[in-house]
Structures are given as structure tokens and as C-alpha cells.
N, C-alpha and C positions, 0 to 999 in steps of 0.2 A: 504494500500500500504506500501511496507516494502522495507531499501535500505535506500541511504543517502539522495534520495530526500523526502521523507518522513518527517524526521528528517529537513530536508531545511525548507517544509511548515509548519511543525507545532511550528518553533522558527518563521519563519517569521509572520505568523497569530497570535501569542500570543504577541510579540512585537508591532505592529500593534494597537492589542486593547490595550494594555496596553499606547501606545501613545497618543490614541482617548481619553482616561479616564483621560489624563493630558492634555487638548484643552492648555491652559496656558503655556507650555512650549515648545510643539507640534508648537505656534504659535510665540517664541520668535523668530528665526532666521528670516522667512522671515518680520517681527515687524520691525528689528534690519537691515533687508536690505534696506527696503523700507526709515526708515527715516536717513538715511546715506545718501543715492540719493537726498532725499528730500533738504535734509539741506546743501549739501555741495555747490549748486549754493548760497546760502545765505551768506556764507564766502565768495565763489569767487568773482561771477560778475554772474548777471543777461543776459549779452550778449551772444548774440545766438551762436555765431562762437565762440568765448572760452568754451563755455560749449560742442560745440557739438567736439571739437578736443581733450578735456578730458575725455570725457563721456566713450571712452571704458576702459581707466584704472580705472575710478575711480569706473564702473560699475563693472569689474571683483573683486578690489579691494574689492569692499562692499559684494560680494558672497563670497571670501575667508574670511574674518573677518565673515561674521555668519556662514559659515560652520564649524566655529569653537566653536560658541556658544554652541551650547548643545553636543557637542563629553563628556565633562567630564562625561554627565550623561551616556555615552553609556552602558560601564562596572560596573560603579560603584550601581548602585541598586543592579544588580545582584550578585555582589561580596557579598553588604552588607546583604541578606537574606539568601546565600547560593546557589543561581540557579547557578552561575558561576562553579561552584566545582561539580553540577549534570552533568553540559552540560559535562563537559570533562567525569565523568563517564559515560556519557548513552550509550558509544558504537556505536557510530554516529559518525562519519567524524567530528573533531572538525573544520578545515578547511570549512568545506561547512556550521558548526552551523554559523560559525562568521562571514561570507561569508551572511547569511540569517537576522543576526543582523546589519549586516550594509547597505544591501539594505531596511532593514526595515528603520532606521534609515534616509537615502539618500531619500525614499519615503516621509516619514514627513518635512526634510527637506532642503534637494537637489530639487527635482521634483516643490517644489510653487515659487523656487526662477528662475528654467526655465521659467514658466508659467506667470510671471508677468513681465519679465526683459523688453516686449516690451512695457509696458504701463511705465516704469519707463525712459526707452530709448527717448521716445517721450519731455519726461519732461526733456531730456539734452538736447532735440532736434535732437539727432540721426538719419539720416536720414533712412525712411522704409527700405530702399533696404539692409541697414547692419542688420536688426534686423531679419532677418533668419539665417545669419550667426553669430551673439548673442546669438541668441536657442542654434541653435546647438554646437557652442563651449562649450557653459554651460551644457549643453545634453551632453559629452563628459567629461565637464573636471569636472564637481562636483560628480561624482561618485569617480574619482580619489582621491580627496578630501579629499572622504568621507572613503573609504580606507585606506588613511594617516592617516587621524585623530584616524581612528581606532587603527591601531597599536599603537600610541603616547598614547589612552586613554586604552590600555591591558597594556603597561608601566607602568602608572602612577597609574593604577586601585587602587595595594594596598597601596599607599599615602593619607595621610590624608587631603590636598590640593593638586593636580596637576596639577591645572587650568595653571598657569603660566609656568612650565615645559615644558604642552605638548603642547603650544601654541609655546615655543621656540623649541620643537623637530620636529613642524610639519610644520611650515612657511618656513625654509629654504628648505625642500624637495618640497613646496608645490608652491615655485619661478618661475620656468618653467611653469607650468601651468597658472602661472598667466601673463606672458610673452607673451605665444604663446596666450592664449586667447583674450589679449587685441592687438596684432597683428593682428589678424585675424579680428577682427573688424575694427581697423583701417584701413586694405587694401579694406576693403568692403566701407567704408565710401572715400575713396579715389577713389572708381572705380577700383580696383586691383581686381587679383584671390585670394582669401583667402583659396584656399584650399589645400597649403602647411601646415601653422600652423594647422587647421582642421587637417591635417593627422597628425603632430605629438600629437596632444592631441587623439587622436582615438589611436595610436600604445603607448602612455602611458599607456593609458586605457587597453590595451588588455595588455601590460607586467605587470601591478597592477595587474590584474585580473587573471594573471597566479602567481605569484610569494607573492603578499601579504597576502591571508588568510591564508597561510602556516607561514609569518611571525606574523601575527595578533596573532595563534593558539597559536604559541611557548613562544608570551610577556606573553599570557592568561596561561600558565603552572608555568611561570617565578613568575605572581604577586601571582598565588597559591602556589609557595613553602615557 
């Protein structure tokens, strides 16, 4: 099959295994989400009603802080062997390569921090009925994310450190998201409709998704010249 979606699967599939072949790094963010959760009623207070009125910010919190864990590595292998400098020559939509590295990326590490949020919710005490709308705000907003982070880390690519940089280029855009998401939770845990913040994490997502691999593409030109 020939075309930019081509070019999509075959960056997404090599990304992929190349993720599977580093289990250890693959596994540091949702590591890194879980004992955040774990540990933060240990500082606070053990009581049920304090944990369970904090639990959505400190839960979205702890998804932004690892979704920022492994973004350094996004670009930067690639940079360092040379694959980065192929993708833009092969002739392919660089937009939809970097678009197919960073759902790769969002799969290894967006996607297990969905999937576990309700067993970590349970442990703030979270009551069930928010934790569909938990899913889903994180179903929504850590793609966003993951996005951001990506451009911060095509920025940063050819820096010798930019662990710090792109943690400070990527939190302040990354604010809103963490706003509406722990909003949304809250109004679920309160008996409210939460699905005003839902809609604006879904309409950020669709403007990321329109607007950012185009900026991803342009940092990824920037840190090859």
C-alpha cells in the first residue's frame, strides 16, 4: 500500500517494537503514576472525605507529570542514529510521520494510564459513578498531552539536556487540560453533568489534532538545521 498512510503504519509498527524491546522505560510513566497516587494519601491524611475531594486533581495531576516522563526520549534516539533526518527525506507527509510517533508513543504511555486510573481512583476513594467520566476525560485529554509534549520534545531534540526546558514549554500549555479534566471529575463526584469540561477536552483534542503535527513537523526541521 503506497500514500501517506503507509508511511503512518510502518513509523507506527517500528516505534511500537522498538518500545516492546525497552519493557523498562515503556513501563516508567504508568510506575511513576501509580506510586504518586499511592503515596500522596500518606502525606495527606488517611481520611476518606479529604482524599476522595482531592483525588480528581491530584489524579489528573499525576497523569500530567508522567506524561511527561518519557517525551525526552521521543525524538531524541532518533535524532541520535540519524532516523530523524530519513523521516523528513523519505517523501512521506512528515506531519502524519510525527502524527504516527506520537500515537505510538501515547499507546505505550497515555493508553495504561487510562486503563488503570479506576483501580487507582478506588484507592482515593473516588466514588464509581465518576470513574467513567475519569476514563474518559483521560481518553481525551492525554492524547493532547501527548501532542504537546511532542512538539516541546522536536524543540528540544537537538539539546544536549532538555529534560527541564520542555517540561517548562509544555506544562503551561498543558494547564487547561488539567483544569477541565479534574473539573469534570469533580462535577461527577458531586452528582453534576460533566459533560461541558468533556466537550472542551474532546474540541482541544480535535484542534491538537488539526493544527499540531504541522507544528511538531516544523520544530523537527528547526532541530535538523
Amino acid at each position: 500500500m503506497n500514500g501517506p498512510l503507509s508511511g503512518f503504519g510502518v513509523v507506527l509498527a517500528r516505534d511500537l517494537r522498538l518500545a516492546f524491546r525497552r519493557p523498562g522505560e515503556m513501563a516508567n510513566p504508568l510506575l511513576f503514576f501509580i506510586l504518586i497516587t499511592a503515596i500522596f494519601p500518606l502525606g495527606l491524611s488517611p481520611e476518606p472525605e479529604l482524599l476522595r475531594t482531592v483525588a480528581p486533581g491530584v489524579l489528573w495531576g499525576a497523569a500530567l507529570l508522567s506524561s511527561l516522563l518519557a517525551l525526552d526520549l521521543l525524538f531524541r534516539s532518533d535524532y541520535g542514529d540519524g532516523s530523524l533526518e530519513q523521516l523528513v527525506l523519505s517523501g512521506h507527509s512528515l506531519p502524519v510521520l510525527v502524527l504516527a510517533k506520537t500515537l505510538a508513543h501515547w499507546m505505550v504511555s497515555g493508553l495504561p494510564l487510562v486503563l488503570v486510573a479506576p483501580l487507582l481512583a478506588s484507592a482515593l476513594y473516588l466514588p464509581p459513578e465518576a470513574w467513567g467520566t475519569l476514563m474518559l476525560g483521560l481518553l481525551l485529554g492525554t492524547p493532547t498531552l501527548s501532542l504537546l509534549g511532542a512538539m516541546g520534545a522536536a524543540l528540544t531534540t537537538g539539546l544536549g539536556t532538555g529534560s527541564a526546558l520542555l517540561s517548562l514549554l509544555v506544562l503551561p500549555l498543558a494547564t487547561p487540560i488539567l483544569i477541565f479534566g479534574a473539573r469534570g471529575v469533580d462535577l461527577a463526584v458531586q452528582g453534576m453533568d460533566p459533560v461541558g469540561p468533556l466537550y472542551l477536552l474532546a474540541a482541544i483534542l480535535f484542534l491538537a489534532l488539526s493544527l499540531l503535527p504541522l507544528a511538531i513537523a516544523a520544530a523537527v526541521r528547526i532541530s535538523l538545521d
